[in-house]
TORZA-218864 format. One record per residue: residue in three letters; x negated, y negated, z negated of N, C-alpha, C in turn. Coordinates in Angstrom, 2 decimals. Layout:
% residues N
 resn    n_c1    n_c2    n_c3   ca_c1   ca_c2   ca_c3    c_c1    c_c2    c_c3
  ALA       X       Y       Z       X       Y       Z       X       Y       Z
...
This chain:
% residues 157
 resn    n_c1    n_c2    n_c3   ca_c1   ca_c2   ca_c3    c_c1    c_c2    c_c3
  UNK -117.65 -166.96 -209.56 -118.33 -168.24 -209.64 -118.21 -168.81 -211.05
  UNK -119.39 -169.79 -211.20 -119.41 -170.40 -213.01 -119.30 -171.78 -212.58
  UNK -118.19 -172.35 -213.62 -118.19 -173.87 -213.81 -119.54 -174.46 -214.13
  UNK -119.97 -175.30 -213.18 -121.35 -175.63 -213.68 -120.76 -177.25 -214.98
  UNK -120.25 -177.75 -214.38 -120.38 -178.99 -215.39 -118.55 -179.76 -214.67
  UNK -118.18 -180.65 -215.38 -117.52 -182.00 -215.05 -118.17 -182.88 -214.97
  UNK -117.54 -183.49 -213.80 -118.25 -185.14 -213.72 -117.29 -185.92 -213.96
  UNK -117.21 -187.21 -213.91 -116.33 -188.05 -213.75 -116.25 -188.14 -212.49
  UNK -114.62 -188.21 -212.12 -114.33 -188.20 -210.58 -114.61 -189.75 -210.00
  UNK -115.16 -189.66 -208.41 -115.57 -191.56 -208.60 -114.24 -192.14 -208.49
  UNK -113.07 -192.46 -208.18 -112.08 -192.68 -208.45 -111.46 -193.19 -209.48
  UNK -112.18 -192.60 -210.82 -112.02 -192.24 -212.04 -110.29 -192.30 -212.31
  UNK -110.18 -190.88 -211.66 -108.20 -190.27 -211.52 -108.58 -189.35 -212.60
  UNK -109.58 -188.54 -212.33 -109.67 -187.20 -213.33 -110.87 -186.71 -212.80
  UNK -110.90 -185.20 -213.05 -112.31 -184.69 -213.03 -112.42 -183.71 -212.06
  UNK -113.42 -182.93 -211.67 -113.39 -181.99 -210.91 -114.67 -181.38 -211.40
  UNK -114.87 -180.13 -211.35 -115.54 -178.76 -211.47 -115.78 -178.69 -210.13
  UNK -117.62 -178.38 -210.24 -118.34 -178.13 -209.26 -118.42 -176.49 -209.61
  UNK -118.25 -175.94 -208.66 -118.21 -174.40 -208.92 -119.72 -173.69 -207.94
  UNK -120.03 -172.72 -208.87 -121.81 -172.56 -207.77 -121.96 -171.29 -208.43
  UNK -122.57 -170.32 -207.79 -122.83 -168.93 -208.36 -124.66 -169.30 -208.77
  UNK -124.64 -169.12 -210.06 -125.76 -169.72 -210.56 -126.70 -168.74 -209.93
  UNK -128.31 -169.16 -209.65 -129.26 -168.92 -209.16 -129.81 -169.43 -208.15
  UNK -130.99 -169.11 -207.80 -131.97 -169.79 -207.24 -131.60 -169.73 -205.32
  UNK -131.51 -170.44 -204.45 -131.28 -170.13 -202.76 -132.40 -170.32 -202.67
  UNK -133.27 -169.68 -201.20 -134.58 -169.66 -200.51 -134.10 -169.89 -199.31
  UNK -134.88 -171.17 -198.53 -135.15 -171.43 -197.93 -136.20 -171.28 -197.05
  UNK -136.45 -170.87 -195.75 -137.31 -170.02 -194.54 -137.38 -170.80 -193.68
  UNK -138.73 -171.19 -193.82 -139.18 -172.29 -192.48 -139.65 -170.88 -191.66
  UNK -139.01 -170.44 -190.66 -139.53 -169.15 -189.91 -140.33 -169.38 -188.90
  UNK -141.86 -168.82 -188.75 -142.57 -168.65 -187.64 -143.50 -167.46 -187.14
  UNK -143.80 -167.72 -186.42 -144.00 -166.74 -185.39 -145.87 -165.99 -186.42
  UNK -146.34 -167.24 -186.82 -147.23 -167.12 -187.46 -147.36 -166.98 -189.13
  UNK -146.45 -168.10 -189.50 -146.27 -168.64 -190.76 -145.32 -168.86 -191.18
  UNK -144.83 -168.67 -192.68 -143.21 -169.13 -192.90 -143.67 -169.68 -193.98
  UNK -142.88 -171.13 -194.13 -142.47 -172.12 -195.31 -141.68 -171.44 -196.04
  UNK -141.69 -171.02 -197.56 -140.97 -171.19 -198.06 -140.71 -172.28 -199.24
  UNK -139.20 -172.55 -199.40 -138.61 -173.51 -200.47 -137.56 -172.59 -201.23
  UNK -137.41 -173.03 -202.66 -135.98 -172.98 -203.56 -135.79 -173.88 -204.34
  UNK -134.78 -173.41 -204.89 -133.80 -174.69 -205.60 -134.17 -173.83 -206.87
  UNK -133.71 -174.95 -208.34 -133.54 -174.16 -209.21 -132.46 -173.53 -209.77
  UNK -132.49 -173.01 -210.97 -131.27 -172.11 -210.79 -129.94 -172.64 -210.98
  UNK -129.29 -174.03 -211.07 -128.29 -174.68 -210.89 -128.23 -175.29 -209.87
  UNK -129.47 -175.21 -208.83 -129.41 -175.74 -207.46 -129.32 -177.02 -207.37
  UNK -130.17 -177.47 -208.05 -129.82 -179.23 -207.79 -130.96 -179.59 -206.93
  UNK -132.00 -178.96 -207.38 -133.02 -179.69 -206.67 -134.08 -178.42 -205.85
  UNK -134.78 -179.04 -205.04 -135.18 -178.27 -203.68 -136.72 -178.84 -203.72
  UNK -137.64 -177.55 -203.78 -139.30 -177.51 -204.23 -139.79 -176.53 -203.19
  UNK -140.59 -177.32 -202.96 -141.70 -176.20 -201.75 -142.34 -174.76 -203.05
  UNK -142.42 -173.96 -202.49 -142.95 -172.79 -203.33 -144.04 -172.34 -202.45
  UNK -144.26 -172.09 -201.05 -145.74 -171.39 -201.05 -145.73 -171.27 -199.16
  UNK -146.09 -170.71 -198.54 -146.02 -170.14 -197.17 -147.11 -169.07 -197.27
  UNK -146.23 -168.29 -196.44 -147.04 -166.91 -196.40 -147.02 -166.30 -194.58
  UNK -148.16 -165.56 -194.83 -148.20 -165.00 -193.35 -147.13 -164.20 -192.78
  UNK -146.23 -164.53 -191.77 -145.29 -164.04 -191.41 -144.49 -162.36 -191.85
  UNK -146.28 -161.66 -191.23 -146.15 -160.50 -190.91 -145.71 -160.28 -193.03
  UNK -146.32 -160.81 -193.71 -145.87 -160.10 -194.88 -145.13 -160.93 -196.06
  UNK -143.94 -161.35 -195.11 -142.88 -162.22 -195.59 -141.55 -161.29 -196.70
  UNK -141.66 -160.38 -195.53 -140.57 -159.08 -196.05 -140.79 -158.99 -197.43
  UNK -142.24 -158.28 -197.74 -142.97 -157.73 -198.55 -142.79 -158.97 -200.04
  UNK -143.22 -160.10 -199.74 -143.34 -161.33 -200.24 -141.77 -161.67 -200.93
  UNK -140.57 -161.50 -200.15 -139.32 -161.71 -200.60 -138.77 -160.38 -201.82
  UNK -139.65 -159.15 -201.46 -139.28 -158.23 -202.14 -139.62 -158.63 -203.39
  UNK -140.63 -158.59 -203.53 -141.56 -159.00 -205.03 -140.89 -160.06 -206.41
  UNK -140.65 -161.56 -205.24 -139.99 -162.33 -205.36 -138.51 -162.21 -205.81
  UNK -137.55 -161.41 -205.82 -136.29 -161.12 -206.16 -136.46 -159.76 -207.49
  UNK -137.23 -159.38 -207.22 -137.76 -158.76 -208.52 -137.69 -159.83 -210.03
  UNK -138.14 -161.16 -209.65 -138.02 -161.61 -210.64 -137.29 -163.03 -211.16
  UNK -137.16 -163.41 -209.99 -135.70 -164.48 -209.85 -134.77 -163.92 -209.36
  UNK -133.37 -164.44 -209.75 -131.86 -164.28 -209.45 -132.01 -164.87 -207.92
  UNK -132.12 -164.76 -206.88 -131.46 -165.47 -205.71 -130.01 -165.19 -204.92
  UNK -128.99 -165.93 -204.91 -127.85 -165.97 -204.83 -127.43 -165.83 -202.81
  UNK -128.97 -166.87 -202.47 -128.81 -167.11 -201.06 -129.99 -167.43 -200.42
  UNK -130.17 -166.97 -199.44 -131.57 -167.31 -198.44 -130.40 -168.13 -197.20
  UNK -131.69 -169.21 -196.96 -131.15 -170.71 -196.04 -131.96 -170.63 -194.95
  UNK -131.88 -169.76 -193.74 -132.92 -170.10 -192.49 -132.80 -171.12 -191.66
  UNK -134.06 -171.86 -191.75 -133.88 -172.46 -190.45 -133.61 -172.26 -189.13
  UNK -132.67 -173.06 -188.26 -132.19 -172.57 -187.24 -132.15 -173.74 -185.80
  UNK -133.53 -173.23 -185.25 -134.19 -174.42 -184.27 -132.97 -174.04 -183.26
  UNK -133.00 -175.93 -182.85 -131.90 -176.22 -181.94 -132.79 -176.91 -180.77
  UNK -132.62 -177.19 -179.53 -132.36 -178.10 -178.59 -131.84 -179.39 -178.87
  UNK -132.50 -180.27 -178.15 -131.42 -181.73 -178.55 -129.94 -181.44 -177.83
  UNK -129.91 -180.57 -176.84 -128.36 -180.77 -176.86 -127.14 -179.46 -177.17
  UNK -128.34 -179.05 -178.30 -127.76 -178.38 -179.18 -127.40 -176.96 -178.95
  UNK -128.16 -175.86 -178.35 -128.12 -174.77 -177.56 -129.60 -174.44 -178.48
  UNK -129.42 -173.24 -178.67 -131.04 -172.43 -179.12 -132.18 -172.97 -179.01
  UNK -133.01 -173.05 -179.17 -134.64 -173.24 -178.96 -134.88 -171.52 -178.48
  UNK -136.08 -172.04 -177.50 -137.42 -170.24 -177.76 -137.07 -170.18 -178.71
  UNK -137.75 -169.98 -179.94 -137.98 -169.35 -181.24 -137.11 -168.98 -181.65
  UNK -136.00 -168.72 -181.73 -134.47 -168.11 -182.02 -134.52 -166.72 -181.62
  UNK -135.33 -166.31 -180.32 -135.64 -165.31 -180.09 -136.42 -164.09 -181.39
  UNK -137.26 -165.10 -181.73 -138.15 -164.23 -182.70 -137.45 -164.46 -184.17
  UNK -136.56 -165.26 -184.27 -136.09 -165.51 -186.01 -134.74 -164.20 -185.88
  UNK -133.79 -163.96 -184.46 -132.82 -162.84 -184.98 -133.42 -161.59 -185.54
  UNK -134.78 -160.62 -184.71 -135.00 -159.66 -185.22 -135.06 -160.08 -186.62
  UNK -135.71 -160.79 -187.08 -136.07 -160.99 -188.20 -134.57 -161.50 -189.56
  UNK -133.86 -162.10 -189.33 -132.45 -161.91 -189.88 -132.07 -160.54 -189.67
  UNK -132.02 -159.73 -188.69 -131.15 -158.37 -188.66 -132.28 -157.54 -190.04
  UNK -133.74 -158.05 -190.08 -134.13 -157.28 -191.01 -134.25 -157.79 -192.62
  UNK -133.94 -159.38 -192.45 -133.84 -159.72 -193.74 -132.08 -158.94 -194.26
  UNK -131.06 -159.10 -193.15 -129.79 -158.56 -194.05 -129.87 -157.18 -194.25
  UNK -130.79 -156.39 -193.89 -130.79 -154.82 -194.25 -131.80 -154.45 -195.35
  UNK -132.48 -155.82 -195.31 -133.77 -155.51 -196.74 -132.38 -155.91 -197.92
  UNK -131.92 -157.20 -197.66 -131.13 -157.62 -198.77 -129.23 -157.97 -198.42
  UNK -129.22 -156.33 -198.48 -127.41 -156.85 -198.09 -126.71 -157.64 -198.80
  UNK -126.72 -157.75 -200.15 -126.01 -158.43 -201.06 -126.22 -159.75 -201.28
  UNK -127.52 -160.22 -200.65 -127.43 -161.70 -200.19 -126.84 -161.90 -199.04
  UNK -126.11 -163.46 -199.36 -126.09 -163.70 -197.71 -127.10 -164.79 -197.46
  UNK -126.58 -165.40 -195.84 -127.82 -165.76 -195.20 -127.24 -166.89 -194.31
  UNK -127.49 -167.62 -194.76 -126.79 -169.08 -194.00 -128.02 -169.58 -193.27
  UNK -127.49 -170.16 -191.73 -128.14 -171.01 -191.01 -128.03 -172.66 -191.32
  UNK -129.82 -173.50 -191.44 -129.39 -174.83 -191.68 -130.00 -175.70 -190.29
  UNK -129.39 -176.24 -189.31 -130.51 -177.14 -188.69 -131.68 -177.48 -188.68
  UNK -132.97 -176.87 -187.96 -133.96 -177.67 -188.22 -134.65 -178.67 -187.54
  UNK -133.63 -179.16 -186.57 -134.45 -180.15 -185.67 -135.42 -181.38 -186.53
  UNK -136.55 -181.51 -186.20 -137.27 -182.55 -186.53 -137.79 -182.37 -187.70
  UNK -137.52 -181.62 -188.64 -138.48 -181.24 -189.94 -139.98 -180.90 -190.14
  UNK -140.66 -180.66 -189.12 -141.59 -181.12 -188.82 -142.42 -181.94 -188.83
  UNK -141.78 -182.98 -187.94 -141.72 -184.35 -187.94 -141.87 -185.21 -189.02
  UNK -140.53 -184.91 -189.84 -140.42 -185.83 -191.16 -141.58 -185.14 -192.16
  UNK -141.72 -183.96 -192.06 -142.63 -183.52 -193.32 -144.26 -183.78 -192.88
  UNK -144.58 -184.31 -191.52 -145.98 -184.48 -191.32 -145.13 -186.41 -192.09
  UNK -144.50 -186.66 -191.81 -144.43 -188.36 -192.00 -144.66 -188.17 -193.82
  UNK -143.84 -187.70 -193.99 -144.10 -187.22 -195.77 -144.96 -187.46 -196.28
  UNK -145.99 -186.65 -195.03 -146.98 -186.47 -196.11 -147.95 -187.88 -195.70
  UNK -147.69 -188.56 -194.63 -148.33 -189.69 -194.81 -147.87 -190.94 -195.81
  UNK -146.54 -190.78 -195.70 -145.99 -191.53 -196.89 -146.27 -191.29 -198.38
  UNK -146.72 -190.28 -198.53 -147.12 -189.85 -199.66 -148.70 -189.88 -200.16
  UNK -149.52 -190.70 -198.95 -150.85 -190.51 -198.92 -151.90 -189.63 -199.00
  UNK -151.35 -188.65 -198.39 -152.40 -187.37 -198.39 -153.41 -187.93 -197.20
  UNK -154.44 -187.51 -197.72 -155.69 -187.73 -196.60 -155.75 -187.10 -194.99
  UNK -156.03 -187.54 -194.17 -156.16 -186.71 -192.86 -156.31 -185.44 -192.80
  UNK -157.29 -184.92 -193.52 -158.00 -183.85 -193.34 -156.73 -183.06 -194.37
  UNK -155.76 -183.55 -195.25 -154.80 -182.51 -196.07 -153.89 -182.67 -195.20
  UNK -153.71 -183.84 -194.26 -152.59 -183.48 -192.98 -152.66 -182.29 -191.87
  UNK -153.80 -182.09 -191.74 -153.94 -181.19 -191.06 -153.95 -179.49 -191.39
  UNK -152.99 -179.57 -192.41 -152.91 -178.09 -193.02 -151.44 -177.66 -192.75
  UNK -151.85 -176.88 -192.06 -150.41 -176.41 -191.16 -149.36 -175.41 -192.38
  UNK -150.06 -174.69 -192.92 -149.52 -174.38 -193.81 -148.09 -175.23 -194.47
  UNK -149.28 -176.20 -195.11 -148.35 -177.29 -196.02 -147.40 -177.86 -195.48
  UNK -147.42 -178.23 -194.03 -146.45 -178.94 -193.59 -145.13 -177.77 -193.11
  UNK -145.41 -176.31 -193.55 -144.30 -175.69 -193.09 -143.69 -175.50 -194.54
  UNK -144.56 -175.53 -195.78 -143.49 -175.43 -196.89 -142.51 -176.85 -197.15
  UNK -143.42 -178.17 -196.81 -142.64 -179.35 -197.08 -141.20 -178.98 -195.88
  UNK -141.76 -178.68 -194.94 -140.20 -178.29 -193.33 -139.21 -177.70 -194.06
  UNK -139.59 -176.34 -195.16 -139.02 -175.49 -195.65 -138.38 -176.43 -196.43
  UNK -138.69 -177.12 -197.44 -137.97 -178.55 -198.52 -137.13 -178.86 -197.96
  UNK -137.17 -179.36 -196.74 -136.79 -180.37 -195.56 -135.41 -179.33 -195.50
  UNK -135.28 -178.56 -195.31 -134.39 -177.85 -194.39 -133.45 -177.24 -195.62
  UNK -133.70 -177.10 -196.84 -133.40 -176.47 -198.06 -132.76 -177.75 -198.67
  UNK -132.91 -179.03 -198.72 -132.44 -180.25 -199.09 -131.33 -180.71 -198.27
  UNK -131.31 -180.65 -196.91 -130.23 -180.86 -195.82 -128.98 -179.28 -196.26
  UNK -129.38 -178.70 -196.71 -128.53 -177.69 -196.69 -127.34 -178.16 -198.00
  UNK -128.18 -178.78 -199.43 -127.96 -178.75 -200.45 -126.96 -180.01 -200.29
  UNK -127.53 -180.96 -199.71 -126.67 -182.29 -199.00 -125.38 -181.99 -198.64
  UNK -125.07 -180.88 -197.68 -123.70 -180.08 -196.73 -123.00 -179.62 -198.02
  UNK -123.32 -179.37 -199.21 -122.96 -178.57 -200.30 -121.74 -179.54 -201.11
């Protein structure tokens, strides 16, 4: 791991070293159809929608992609129940982890909550004034989910 910086401790006793293996984490809004993706940049501070792509050629899409960024960590989303037990779709995201850790062993692969990201990223985008007709792009609202879920992770950090 690399010392990224000192801060002033809030306390102000002394300092502390944030320690982070520099490079970029990806974040996987996973679906059955479509996947959001998000990353951070390469000190990880901040968390940007990058694109969504058709499921079936996500694999393909991550390969390419690590070709030319450092990624340290992929962040899946991991649909819950409100009382906190699996969702359906958990079904279709393990095959798909057993084949992301055999495409990329040397990453790992952390689960982040995604209840309600959805939700907040259709509100987003009304808060943000996108027109009806750009709300209704399913796409977009799975890369903002992907943000969504890549920002909550960075938060836990």
């Amino acid at each position: 791991m690399n010392c990224l910086l000192n801060f002033k401790g809030v306390t102000n006793y002394g300092y502390f070293c944030k320690k982070i293996d520099l490079g970029r984490v990806v974040a996987l809004d996973y679906g059955k159809k479509r996947t959001g993706i998000a990353v951070t940049d390469p000190l990880q501070l901040i968390a940007s929608g990058l694109t969504t792509v058709p499921t079936n050629e996500l694999l393909g899409f991550l390969k390419q992609y690590l070709e030319n960024e450092e990624v340290v960590r992929f962040v899946v989303g991991e649909p819950k129940q409100m009382n906190n037990t699996p969702s359906e779709s958990e079904m279709f995201i393990a095959p798909f982890l057993s084949r992301l850790k055999k495409t990329f062993p040397n990453v790992p692969i952390e689960r982040q909550d995604e209840r309600f990201t959805s939700k907040m990223a259709f509100q987003s985008m009304i808060d943000g004034g996108l027109k009806k007709k750009q709300r209704r792009n399913k796409a977009l609202i799975d890369e903002i989910s992907a943000t969504i879920i890549l920002q909550a992770y960075l938060n836990r950090q």
